[in-house]
C-alpha positions in Angstrom: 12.4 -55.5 4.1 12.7 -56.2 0.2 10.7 -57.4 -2.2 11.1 -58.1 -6.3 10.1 -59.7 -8.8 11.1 -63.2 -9.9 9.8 -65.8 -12.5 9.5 -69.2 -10.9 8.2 -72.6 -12.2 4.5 -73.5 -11.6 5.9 -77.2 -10.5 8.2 -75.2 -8.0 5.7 -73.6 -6.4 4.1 -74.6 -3.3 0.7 -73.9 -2.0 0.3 -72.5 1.5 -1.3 -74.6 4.1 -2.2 -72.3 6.5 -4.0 -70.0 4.2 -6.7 -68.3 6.1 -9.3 -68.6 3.4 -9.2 -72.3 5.1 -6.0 -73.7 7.0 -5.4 -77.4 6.7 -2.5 -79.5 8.3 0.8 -78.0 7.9 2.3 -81.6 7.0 0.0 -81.4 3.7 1.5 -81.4 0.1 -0.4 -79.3 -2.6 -2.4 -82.5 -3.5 -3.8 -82.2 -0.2 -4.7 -78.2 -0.3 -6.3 -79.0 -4.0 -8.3 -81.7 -2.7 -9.7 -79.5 0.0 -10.1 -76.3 -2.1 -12.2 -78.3 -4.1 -14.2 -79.9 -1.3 -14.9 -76.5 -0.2 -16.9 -77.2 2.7 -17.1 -73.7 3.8 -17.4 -72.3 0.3 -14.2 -70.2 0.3 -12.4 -71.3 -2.7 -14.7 -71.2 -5.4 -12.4 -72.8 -8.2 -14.9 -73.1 -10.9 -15.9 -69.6 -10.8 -12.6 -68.3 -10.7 -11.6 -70.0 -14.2 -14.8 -69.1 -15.1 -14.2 -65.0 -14.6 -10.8 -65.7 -15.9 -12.0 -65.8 -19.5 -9.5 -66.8 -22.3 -6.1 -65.7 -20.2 -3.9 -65.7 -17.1 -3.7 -62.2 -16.3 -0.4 -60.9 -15.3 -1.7 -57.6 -13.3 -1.9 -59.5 -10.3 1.1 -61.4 -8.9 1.2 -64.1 -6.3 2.7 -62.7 -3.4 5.5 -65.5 -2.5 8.3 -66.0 0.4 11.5 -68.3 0.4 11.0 -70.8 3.4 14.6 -71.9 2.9 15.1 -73.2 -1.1 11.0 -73.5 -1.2 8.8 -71.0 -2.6 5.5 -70.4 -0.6 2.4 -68.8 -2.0 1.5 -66.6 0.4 -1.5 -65.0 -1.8 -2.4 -66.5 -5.0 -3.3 -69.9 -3.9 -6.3 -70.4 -5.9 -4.6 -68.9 -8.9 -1.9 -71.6 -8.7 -4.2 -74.5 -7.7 -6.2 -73.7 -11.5 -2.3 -73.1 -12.7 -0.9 -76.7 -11.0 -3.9 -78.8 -12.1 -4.0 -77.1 -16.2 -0.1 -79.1 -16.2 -1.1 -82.0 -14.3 0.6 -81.3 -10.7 -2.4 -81.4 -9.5 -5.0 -84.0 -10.1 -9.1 -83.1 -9.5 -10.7 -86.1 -11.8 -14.3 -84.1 -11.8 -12.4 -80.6 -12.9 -13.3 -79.8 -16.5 -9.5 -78.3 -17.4 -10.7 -76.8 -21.0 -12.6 -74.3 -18.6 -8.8 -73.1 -17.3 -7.2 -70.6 -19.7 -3.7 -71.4 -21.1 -1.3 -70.3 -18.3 2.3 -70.2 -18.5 4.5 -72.8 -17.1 6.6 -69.6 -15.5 5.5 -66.8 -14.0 6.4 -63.8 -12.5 6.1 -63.5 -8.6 6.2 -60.9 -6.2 8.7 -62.6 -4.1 9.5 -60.6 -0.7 10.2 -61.2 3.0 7.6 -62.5 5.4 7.0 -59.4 7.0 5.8 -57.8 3.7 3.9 -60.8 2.8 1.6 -60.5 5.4 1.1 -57.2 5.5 0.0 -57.7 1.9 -2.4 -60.6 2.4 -3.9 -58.9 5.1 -4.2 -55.5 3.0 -6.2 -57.4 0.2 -8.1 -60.0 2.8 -8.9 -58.4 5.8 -11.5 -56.3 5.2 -12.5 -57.7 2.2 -15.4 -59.6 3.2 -13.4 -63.0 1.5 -12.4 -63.7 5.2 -15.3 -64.8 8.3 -14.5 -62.3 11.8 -13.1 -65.3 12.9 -10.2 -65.8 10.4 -9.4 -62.0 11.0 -8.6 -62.5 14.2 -6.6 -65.9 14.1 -5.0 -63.9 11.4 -3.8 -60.6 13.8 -3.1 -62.6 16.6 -1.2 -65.3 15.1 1.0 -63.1 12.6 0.2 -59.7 13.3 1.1 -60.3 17.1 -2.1 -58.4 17.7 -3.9 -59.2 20.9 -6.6 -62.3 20.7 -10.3 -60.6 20.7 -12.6 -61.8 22.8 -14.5 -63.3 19.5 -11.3 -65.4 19.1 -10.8 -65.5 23.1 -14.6 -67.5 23.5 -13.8 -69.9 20.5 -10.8 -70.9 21.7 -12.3 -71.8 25.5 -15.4 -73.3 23.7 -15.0 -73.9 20.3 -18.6 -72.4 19.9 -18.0 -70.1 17.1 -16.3 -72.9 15.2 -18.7 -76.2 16.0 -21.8 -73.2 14.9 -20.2 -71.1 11.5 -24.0 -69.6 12.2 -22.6 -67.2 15.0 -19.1 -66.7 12.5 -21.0 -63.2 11.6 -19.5 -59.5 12.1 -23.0 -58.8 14.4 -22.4 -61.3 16.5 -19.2 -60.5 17.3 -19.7 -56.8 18.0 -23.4 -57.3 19.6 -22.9 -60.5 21.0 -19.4 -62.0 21.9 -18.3 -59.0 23.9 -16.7 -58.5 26.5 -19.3 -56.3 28.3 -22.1 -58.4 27.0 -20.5 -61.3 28.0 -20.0 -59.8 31.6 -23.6 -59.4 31.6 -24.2 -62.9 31.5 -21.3 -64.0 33.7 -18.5 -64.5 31.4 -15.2 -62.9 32.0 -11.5 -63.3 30.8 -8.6 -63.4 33.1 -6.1 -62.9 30.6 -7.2 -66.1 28.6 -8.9 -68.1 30.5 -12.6 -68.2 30.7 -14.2 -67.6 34.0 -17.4 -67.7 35.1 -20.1 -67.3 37.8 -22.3 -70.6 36.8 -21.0 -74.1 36.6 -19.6 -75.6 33.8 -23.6 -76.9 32.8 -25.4 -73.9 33.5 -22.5 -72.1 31.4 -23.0 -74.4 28.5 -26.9 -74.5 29.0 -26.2 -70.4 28.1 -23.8 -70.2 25.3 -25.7 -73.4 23.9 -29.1 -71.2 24.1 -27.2 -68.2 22.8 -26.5 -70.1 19.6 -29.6 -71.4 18.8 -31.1 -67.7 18.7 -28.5 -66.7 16.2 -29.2 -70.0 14.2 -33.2 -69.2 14.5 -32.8 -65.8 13.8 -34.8 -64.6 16.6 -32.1 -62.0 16.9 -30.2 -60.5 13.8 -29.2 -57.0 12.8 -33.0 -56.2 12.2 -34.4 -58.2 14.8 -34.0 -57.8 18.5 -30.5 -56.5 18.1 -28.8 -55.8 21.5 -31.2 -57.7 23.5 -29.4 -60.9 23.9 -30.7 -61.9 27.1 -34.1 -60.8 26.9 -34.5 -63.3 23.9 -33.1 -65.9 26.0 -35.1 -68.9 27.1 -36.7 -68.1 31.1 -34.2 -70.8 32.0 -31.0 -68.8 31.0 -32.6 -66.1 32.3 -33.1 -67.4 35.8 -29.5 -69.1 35.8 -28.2 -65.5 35.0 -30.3 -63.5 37.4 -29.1 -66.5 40.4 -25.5 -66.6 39.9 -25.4 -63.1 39.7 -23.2 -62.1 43.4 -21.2 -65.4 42.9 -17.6 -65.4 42.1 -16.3 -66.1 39.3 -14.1 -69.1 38.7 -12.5 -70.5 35.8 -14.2 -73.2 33.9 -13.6 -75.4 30.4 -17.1 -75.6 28.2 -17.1 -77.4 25.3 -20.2 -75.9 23.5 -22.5 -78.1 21.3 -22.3 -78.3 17.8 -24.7 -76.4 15.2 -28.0 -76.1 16.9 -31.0 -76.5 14.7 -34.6 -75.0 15.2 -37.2 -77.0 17.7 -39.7 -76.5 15.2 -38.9 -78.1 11.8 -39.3 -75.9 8.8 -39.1 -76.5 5.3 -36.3 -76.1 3.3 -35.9 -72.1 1.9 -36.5 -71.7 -1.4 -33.6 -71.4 -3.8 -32.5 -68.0 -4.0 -33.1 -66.4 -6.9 -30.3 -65.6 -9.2 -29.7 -62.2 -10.8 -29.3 -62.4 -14.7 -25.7 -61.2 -15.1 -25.3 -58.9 -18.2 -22.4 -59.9 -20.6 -22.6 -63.3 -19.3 -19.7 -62.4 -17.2 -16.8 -59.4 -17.3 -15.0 -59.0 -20.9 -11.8 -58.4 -21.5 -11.6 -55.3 -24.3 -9.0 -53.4 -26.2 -8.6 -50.1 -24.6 -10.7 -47.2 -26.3 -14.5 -46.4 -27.0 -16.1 -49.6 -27.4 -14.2 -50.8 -23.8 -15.2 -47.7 -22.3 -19.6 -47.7 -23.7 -19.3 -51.7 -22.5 -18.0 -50.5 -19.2 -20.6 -47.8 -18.9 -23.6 -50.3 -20.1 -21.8 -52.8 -16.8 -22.3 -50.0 -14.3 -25.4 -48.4 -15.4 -26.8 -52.0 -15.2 -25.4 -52.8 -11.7 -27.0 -49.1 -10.5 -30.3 -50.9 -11.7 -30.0 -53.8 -10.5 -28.8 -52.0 -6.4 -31.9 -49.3 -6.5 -34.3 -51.9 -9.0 -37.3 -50.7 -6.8 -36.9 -47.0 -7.7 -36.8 -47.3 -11.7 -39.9 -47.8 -14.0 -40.4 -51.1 -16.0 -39.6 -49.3 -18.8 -36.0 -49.3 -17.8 -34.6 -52.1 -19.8 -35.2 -50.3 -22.5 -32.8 -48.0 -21.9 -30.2 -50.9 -21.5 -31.6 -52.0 -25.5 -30.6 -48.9 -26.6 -27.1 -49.4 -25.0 -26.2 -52.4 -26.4 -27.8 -51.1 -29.6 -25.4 -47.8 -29.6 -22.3 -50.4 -28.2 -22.6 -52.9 -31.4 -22.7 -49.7 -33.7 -19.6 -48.4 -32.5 -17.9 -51.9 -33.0 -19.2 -52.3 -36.2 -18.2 -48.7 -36.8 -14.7 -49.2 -35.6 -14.4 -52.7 -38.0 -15.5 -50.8 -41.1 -18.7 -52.9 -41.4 -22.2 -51.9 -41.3 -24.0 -53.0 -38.1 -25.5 -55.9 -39.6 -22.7 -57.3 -41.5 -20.9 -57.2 -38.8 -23.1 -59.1 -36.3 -23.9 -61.7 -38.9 -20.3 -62.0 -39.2 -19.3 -62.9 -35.8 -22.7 -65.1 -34.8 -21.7 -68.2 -35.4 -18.5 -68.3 -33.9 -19.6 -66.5 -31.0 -22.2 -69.0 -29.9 -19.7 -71.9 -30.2 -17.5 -70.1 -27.9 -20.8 -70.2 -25.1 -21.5 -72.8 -22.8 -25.1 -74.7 -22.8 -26.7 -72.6 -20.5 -25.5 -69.5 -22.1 -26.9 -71.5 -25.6 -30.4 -72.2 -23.9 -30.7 -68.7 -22.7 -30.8 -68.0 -26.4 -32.7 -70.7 -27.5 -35.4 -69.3 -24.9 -35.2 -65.8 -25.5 -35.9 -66.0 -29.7 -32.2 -64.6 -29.9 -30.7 -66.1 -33.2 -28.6 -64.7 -36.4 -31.6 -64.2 -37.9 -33.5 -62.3 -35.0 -30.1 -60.1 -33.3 -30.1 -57.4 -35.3 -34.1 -56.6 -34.8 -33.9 -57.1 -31.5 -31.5 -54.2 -31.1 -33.6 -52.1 -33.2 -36.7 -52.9 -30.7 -34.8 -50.9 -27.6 -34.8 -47.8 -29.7 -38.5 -47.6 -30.2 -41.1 -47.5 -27.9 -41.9 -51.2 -28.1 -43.4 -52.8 -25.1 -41.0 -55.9 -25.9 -37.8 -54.0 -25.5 -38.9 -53.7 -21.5 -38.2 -57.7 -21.4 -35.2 -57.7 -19.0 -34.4 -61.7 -19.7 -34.4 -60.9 -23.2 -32.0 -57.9 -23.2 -29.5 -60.1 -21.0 -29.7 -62.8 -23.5 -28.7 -60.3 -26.3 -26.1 -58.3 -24.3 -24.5 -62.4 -24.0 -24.2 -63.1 -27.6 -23.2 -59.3 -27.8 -20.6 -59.8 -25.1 -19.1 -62.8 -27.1 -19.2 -61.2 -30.4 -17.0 -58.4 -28.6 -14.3 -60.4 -27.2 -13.7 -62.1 -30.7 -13.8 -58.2 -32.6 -12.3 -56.2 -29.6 -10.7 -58.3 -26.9 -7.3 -58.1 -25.3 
């Protein structure tokens, strides 16, 4: 086994089709896995949040993982890198892509180019317990090249195609609580090697796994609710079929389960989900030393807040005023300018560098050139406005751009 590292052409590059994250037709060119990243049906890629959190570079401390397949380099890990990297020089094409949101990123890069072996060892290492892959994927993954043996997760898909038509029951519970093999044994499923068997007929069997689904999608069982009781929250018809067939023998049967299964009952659609304010408008990218390290502390302490919210007083926010207050002194500090030269300084530019809803956060908030420098003072006094939460993330955003103009790498 080898591996080193080797500076190949973007152009040369070539995306890889059967990239867990979401596997298309082996036959397809890198048009083709571009078109579908961005189509993201299953929201796996994520391509404009990824150029987003790339900020104003290509950053080198991560290197696609890439093996020769004869004379052609394949991307192993570091596909959605390269897809941002192919379409900023035009070998890709996405029309409704805005490419001034894609840092500048060399036309030749360095690549950790090693055997297959290592490759996937290293994909899996990143992926496979990250969360970025469903169960499902997991297991394709081991079984098709970790030669591990197929689960029974994977086992059911594959004589179904349940898990698949339903991504409702693609969930770690349902696998472990569900999908098992002893649970499945229960209700007269069993594997002979890979073939499904059963003690029911091919209708009653799909009547089941059919029902089985549409509790999952209904959430009448989830990790909270009814968990282990699978066939007690089955309809008195699955029941029954169970409780019949029970001394039959088994014998082997092809199902083909139905696709998603919605709720008898129709429900309005759920509310939006709210979204958390994110401090700094995003991560920075600082010089190393004290104004990196009091930026890095103000990230986590907010991110503490924001996991145990429920246990901290309203007063809290103040606290991340003060912060930001103590943060912008130290970076006017380290520029050899008062605080308030320093911040009228770097206003301007630093709001042309934000997009419109970073702008209008401002707009909303009262934060201007004129208003910054109070508004830091605020969090250091005992001032019932320096507990507004929106309005300290509005300042920490100008505050974050302001930063990465003085301070950033």
């Amino acid at each position: 086994m080898s591996q080193k590292i080797e500076e190949i052409k973007i152009e040369d590059l070539v995306l890889w089709t059967e990239n867990p994250r979401d596997p298309i037709d082996p036959k397809s060119n890198d048009q083709d896995v571009a078109d579908r990243a961005w189509k993201d049906e299953h929201d796996k890629w994520n391509l404009q949040k990824l150029a987003k959190e790339m900020k104003d570079f290509y950053d080198f401390s991560e290197l696609p993982t890439v093996v020769y397949h004869g004379k052609k380099p394949l991307v192993y890990d570091g596909n959605r890198r390269m897809i941002l990297a192919k379409l900023k020089h035009d070998l890709v094409k996405l029309p409704d892509f805005d490419k001034t949101k894609i840092p500048h990123i060399p036309k030749i890069i360095p690549c950790n180019v090693c055997d297959k072996d290592i490759a996937i060892k290293n994909v899996f290492r990143k992926h496979g317990d990250s969360g970025s892959w469903s169960p499902l994927d997991r297991d394709i993954f081991i079984n098709k090249y970790m030669n591990g043996p197929k689960s029974t997760f994977l086992k059911i898909d594959e004589s179904t195609g349940i898990i698949s038509k339903n991504p409702h029951l693609n969930q770690v519970f349902v696998k472990n609580e569900i999908f098992t093999k002893e649970k499945l044994k229960e209700m007269g499923f069993e594997f002979n090697q890979d073939d499904l068997e059963s003690k029911h007929t091919k209708y009653e069997a799909k009547t089941i796994l059919d029902d089985i689904s549409s509790k999952v999608a209904s959430k009448t069982i989830t990790t909270r609710k009814n968990r282990g009781k699978i066939i007690d929250v089955l309809d008195k018809s699955s029941r029954s079929l169970i409780d019949a067939n029970k001394k039959k023998p088994l014998s082997k049967i092809q199902v083909n389960a139905s696709g998603t299964t919605t709720t008898p009952k129709k429900k309005q659609a759920p509310r939006t989900k709210r979204q958390e304010p994110e401090i700094f408008n995003g991560k920075l990218y600082l010089k190393s030393g004290q104004v990196s390290d009091l930026y890095r502390d103000i990230v986590d302490l907010y991110a503490f807040y924001q996991h145990k919210k429920d246990t901290f007083s309203q007063y809290f926010p103040s606290l991340v005023r003060m912060a930001l207050r103590l943060l912008c002194e130290t970076a006017a500090n380290d520029s050899g300018q008062t605080l308030d030269k320093y911040l009228k300084a770097n206003f301007n530019n630093a709001k042309k560098n934000l997009d419109k809803d970073a702008k209008t956060t401002l707009s909303t908030q009262n934060v201007s050139e004129g208003t910054l420098i109070q508004l830091l003072h605020i969090g250091a006094h005992n001032y019932q406005a320096g507990n507004n939460l929106n309005q300290t993330i509005a300042v920490s955003i100008i505050v974050g751009e302001i930063l990465t103009i003085t301070h950033g790498r």
